[in-house]
TORGUKE-340362 format. One record per residue (C-alpha): residue number from 1; residue in one letter; chain; x, y, z. Coordinates in nm, 3 decimals. Layout:
<sites>
{NUM 'A' 'A' {X Y Z}};
...
</sites>
This chain:
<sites>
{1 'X' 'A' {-4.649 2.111 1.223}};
{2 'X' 'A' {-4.446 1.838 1.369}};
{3 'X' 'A' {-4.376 1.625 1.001}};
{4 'X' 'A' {-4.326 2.018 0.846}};
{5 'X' 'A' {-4.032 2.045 1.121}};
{6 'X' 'A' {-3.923 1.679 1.042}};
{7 'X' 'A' {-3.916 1.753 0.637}};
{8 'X' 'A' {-3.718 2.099 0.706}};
{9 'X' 'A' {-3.441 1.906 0.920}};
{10 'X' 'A' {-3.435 1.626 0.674}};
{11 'X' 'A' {-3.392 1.828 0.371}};
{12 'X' 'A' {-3.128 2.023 0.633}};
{13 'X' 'A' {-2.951 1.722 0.646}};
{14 'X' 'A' {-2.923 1.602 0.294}};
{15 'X' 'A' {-2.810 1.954 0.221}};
{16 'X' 'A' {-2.528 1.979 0.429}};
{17 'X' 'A' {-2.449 1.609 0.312}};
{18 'X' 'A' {-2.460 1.645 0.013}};
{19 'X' 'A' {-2.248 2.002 0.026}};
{20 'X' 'A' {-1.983 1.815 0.174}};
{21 'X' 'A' {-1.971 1.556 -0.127}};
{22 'X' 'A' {-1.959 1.897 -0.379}};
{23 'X' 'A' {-1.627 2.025 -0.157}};
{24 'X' 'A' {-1.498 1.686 -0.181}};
{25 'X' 'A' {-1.505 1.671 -0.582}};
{26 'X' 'A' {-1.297 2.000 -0.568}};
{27 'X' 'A' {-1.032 1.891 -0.290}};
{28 'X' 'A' {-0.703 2.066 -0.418}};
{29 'X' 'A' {-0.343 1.951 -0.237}};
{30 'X' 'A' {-0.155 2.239 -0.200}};
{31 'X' 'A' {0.190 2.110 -0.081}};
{32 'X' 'A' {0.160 1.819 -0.262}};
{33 'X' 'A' {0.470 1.674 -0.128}};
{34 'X' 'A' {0.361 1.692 0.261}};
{35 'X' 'A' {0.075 1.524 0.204}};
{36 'X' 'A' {0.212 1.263 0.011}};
{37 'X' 'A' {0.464 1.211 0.327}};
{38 'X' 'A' {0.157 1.248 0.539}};
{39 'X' 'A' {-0.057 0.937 0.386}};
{40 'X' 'A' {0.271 0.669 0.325}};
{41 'X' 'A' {0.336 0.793 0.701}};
{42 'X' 'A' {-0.002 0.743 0.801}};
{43 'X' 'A' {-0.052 0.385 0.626}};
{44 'X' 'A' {0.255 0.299 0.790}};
{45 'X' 'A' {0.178 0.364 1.143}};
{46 'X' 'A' {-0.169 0.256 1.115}};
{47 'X' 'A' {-0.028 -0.087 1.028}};
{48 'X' 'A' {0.012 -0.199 1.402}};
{49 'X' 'A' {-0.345 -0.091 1.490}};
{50 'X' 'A' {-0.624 -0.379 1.503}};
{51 'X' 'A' {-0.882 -0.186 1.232}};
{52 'X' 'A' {-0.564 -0.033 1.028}};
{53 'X' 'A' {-0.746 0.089 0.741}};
{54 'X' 'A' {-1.037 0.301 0.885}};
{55 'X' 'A' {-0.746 0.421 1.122}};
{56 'X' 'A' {-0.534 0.501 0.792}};
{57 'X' 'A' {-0.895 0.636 0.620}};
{58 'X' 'A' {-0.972 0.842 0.929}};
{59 'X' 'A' {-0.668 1.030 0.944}};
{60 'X' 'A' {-0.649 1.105 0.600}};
{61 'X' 'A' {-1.024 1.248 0.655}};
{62 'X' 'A' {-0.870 1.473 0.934}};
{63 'X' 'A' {-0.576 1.554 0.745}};
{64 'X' 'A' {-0.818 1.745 0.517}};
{65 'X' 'A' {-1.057 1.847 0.775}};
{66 'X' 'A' {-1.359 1.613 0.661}};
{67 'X' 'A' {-1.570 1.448 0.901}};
{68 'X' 'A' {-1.385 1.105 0.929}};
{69 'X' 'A' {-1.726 0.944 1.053}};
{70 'X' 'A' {-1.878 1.080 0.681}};
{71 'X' 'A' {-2.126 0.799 0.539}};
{72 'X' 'A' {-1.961 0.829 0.223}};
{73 'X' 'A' {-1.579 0.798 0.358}};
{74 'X' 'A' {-1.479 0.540 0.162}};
{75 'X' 'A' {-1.566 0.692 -0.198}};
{76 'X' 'A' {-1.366 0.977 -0.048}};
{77 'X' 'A' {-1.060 0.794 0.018}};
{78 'X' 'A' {-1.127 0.621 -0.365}};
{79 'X' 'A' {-1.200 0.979 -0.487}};
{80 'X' 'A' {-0.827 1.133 -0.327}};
{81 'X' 'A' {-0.657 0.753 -0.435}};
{82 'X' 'A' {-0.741 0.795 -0.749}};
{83 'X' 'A' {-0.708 1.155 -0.825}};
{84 'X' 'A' {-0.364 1.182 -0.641}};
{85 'X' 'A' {-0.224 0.833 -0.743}};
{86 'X' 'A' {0.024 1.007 -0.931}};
{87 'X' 'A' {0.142 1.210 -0.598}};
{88 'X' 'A' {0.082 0.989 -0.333}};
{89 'X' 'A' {0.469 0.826 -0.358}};
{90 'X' 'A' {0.614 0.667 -0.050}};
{91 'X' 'A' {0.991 0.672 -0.044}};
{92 'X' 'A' {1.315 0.530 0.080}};
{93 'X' 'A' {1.166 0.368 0.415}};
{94 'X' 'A' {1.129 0.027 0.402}};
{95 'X' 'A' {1.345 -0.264 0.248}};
{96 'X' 'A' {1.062 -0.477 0.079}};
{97 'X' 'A' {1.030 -0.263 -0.243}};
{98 'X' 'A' {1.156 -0.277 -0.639}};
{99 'X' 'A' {1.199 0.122 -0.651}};
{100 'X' 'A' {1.338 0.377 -0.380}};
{101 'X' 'A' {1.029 0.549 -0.432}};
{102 'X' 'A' {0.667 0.374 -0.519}};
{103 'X' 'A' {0.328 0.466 -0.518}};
{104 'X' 'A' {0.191 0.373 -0.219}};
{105 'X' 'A' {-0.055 0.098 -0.350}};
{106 'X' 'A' {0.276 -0.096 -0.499}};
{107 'X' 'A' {0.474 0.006 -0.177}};
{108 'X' 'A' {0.197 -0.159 0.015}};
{109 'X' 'A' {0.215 -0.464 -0.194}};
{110 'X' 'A' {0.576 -0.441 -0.165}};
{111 'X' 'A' {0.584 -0.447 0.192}};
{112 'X' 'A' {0.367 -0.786 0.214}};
{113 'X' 'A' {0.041 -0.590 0.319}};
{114 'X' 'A' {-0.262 -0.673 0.148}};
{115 'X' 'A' {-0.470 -0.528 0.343}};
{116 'X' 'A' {-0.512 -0.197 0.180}};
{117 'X' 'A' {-0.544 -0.348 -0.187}};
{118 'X' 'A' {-0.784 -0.627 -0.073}};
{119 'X' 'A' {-1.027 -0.365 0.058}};
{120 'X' 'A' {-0.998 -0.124 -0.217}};
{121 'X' 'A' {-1.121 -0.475 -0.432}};
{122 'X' 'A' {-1.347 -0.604 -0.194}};
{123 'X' 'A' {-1.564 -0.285 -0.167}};
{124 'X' 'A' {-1.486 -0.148 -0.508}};
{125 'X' 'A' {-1.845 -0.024 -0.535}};
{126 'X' 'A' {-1.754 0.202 -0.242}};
{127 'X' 'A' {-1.420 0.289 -0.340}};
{128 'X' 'A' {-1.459 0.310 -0.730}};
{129 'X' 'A' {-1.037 0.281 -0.686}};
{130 'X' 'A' {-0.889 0.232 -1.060}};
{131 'X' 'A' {-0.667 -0.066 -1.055}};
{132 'X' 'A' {-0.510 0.032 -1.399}};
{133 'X' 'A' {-0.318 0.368 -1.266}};
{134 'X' 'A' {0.016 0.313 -1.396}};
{135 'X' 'A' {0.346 0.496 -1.332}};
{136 'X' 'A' {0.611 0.446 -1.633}};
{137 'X' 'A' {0.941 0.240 -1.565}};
{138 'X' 'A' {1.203 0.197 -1.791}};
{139 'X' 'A' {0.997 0.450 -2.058}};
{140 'X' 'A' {0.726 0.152 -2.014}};
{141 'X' 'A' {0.378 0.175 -1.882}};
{142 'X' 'A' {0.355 -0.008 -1.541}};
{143 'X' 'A' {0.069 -0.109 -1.339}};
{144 'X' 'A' {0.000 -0.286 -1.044}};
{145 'X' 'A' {-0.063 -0.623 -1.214}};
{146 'X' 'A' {0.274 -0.580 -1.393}};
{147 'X' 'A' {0.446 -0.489 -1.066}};
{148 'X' 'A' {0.285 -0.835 -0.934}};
{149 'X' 'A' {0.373 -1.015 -1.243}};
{150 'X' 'A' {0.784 -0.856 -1.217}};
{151 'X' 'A' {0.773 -1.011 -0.786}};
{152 'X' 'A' {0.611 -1.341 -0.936}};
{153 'X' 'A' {0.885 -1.380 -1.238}};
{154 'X' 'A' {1.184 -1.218 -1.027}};
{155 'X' 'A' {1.304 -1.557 -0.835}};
{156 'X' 'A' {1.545 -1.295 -0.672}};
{157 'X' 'A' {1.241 -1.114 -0.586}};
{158 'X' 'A' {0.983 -1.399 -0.505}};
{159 'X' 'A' {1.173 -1.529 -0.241}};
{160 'X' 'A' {1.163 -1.202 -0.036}};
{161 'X' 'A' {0.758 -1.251 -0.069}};
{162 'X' 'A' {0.492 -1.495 0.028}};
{163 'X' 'A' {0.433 -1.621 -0.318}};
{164 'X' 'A' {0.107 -1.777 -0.269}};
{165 'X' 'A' {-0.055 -1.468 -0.131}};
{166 'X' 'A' {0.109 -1.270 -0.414}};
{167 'X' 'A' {-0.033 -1.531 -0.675}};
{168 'X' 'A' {-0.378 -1.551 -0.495}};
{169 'X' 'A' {-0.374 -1.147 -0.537}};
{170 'X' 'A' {-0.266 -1.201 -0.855}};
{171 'X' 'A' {-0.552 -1.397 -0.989}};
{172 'X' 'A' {-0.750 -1.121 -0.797}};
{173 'X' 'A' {-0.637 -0.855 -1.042}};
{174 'X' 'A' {-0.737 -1.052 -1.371}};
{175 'X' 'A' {-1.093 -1.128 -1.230}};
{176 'X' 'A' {-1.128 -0.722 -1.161}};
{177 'X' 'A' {-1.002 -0.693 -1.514}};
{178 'X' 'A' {-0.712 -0.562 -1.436}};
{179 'X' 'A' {-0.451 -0.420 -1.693}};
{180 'X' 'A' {-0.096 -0.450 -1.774}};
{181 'X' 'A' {0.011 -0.155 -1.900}};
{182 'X' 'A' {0.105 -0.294 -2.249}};
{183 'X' 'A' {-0.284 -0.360 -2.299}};
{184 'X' 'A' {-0.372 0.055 -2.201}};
{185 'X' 'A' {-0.433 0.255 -2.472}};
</sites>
């Protein structure tokens, strides 16, 4: 009776897991422009807290009522990253930027945080984040190694940056395989 009980509330339990994970897959931003406001605000003000990017992970996860404590958070956050890169567009609010407006993986770059990026590499298994999204500039496909690669050749730019960490990153991107966007099909 007792391992019957235990099988019904463990098969309870992968159930409603795993029914979470389906409503995930078909998460559907309305007002796509709020919530775009809502994550660059979010990133931003999680910056000054000591664990900034479960804080910045967590409130997205609230944002769209999902438990923020779910075991599978971060392919979550990967999942909305990747499906909403297009969306997700920060805007005129900080200096440290080529564009007015940049998605908020470059805008995070541009700002001198790494942290975002680094984790998005670091657990890429958990994350499965693309790191060839691009966005086209001047009628050009541009990713976030090209983006890198315009700081690193700008010396109007580079100075404005630390260029180590940018070239360290850098050399990050081509052992993930990173793309420009001249090399995307």
């Amino acid at each position: 009776m007792k391992n019957t009980l235990l099988s019904i509330i463990a098969v309870f339990i992968t159930f409603m897991l795993n029914a979470q994970i389906v409503s995930i897959q078909d998460i559907n931003i309305e007002d796509q422009e709020s919530f775009s406001i809502f994550v660059c605000s979010k990133y931003y003000n999680s910056r000054n807290l000591s664990n900034s990017i479960e804080a910045f992970e967590m409130g997205i996860m609230r944002e769209l009522d999902l438990d923020e404590n779910h075991p599978n958070r971060k392919a979550i956050i990967g999942m909305i990253l990747n499906k909403y890169h297009d969306i997700i567009i920060c805007g005129k609010d900080t200096e440290n930027r080529l564009r007015d407006t940049e998605p908020i993986i470059k805008r995070s770059i541009g700002r001198g945080e790494y942290d975002l990026i680094d984790n998005l590499m670091y657990y890429e298994e958990d994350y499965g984040y693309n790191l060839n999204h691009y966005e086209i500039v001047d009628g050009n496909k541009e990713t976030i190694l090209d983006y890198i690669e315009k700081i690193l050749n700008t010396p109007s730019l580079i100075n404005k940056y630390d260029a180590d960490r940018l070239r360290v990153l850098h050399n990050d991107f081509i052992e993930y395989d990173a793309k420009r966007g001249s090399e995307l099909e």
